[in-house]
C-alpha positions as CSV (number, residue, x, y, z in Angstrom):
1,X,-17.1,-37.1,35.1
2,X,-17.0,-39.7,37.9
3,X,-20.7,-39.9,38.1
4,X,-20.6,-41.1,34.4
5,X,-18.8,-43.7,34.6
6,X,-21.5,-46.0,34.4
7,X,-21.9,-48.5,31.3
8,X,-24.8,-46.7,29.7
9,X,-23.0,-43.4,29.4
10,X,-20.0,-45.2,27.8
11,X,-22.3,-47.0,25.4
12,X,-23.7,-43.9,24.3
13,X,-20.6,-42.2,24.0
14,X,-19.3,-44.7,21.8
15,X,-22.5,-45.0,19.4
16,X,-22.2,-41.7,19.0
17,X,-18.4,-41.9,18.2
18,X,-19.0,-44.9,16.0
19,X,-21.9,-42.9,14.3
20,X,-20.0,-39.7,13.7
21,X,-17.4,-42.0,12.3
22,X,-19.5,-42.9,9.7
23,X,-20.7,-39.2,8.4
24,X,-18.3,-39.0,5.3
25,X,-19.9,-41.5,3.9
26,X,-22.9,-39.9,3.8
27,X,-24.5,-38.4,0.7
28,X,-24.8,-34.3,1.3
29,X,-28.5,-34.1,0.8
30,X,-29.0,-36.7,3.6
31,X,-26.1,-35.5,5.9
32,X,-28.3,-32.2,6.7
33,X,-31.5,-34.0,7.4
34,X,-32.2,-37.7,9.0
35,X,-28.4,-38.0,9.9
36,X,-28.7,-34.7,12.2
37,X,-32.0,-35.5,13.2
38,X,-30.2,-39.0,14.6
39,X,-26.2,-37.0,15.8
40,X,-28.9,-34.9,17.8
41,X,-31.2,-37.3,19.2
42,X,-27.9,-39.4,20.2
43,X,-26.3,-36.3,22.1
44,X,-30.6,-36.1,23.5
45,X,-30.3,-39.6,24.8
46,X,-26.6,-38.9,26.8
47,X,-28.2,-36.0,27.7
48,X,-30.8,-37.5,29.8
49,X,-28.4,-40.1,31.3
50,X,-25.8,-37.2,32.5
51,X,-28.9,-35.5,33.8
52,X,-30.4,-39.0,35.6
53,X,-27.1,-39.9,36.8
54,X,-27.2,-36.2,39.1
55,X,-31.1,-36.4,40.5
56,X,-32.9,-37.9,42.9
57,X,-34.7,-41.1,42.5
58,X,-38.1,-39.2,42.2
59,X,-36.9,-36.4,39.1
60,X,-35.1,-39.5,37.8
61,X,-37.5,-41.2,36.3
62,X,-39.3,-39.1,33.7
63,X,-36.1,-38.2,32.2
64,X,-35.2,-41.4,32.0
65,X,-38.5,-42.0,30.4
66,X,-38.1,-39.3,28.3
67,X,-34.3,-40.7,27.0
68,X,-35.9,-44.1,26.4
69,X,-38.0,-42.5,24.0
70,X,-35.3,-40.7,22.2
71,X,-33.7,-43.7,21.9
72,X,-36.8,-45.9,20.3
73,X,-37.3,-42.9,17.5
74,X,-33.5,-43.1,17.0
75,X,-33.8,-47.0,16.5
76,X,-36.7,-45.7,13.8
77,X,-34.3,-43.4,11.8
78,X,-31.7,-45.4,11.7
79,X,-34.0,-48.5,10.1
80,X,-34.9,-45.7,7.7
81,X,-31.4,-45.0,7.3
82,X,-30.7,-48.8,6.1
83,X,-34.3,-48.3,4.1
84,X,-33.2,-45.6,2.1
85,X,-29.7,-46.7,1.2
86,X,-27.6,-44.4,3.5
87,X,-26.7,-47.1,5.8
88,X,-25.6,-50.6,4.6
89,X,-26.6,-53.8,6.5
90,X,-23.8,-54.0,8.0
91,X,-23.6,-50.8,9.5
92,X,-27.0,-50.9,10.7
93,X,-26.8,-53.9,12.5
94,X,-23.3,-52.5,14.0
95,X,-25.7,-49.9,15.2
96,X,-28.7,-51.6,15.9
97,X,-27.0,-53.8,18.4
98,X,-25.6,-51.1,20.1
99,X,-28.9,-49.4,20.3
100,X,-30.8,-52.3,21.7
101,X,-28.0,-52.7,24.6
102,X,-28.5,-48.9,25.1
103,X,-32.2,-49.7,25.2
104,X,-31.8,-52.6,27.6
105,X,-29.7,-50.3,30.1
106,X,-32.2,-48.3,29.9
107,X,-35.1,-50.2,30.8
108,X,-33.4,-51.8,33.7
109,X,-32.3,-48.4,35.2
110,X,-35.9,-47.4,34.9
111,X,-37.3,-50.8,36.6
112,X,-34.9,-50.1,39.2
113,X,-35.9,-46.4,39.6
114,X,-39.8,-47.5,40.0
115,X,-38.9,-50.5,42.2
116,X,-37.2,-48.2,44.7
């Protein structure tokens, strides 16, 4: 686990503990559908970054591509979250906050990848 200790790994790790966190709150009919649609793209997006983190510069970059996606439909169910009532403002911008830091790691570990 020594590669991962890099900040966007332990960001991820935590939105997902801070999301899990959250799951009893959640009505049943909802907790089957968009909130394990978003628990799976989360573990998705930390799966890319524990895969980036052990290529080469060249394989790196379309899966980081590919995480950085994950992470902008995640950012689109979790709005729909707040739309529908399962997540209160709050919460969403808890969340929200965390994914646009995610999303800004992201985009500078894929500049970096491109510029080398």
């Amino acid at each position: 686990m020594e590669d991962l200790d890099i900040p966007i790994f332990k960001k991820s790790y935590d939105l997902y503990k801070d999301f899990y966190a959250l799951r009893n709150g959640v009505p049943k009919q909802d907790k089957f559908a968009i909130w394990l649609r978003c628990e799976n793209l989360i573990l998705e997006v930390l799966e890319s970054i524990v895969a980036a983190s052990q290529l080469s510069k060249i394989e790196k970059l379309p899966i980081l591509q590919k995480g950085s996606i994950k992470l902008n439909f995640l950012r689109v169910l979790i709005r729909l979250c707040k739309d529908t009532k399962i997540l209160d403002d709050e919460k969403y911008i808890q969340l929200e906050q965390i994914i646009d830091n995610i999303g800004c790691q992201f985009g500078g570990w894929i500049k970096s990848t491109r510029d080398s």
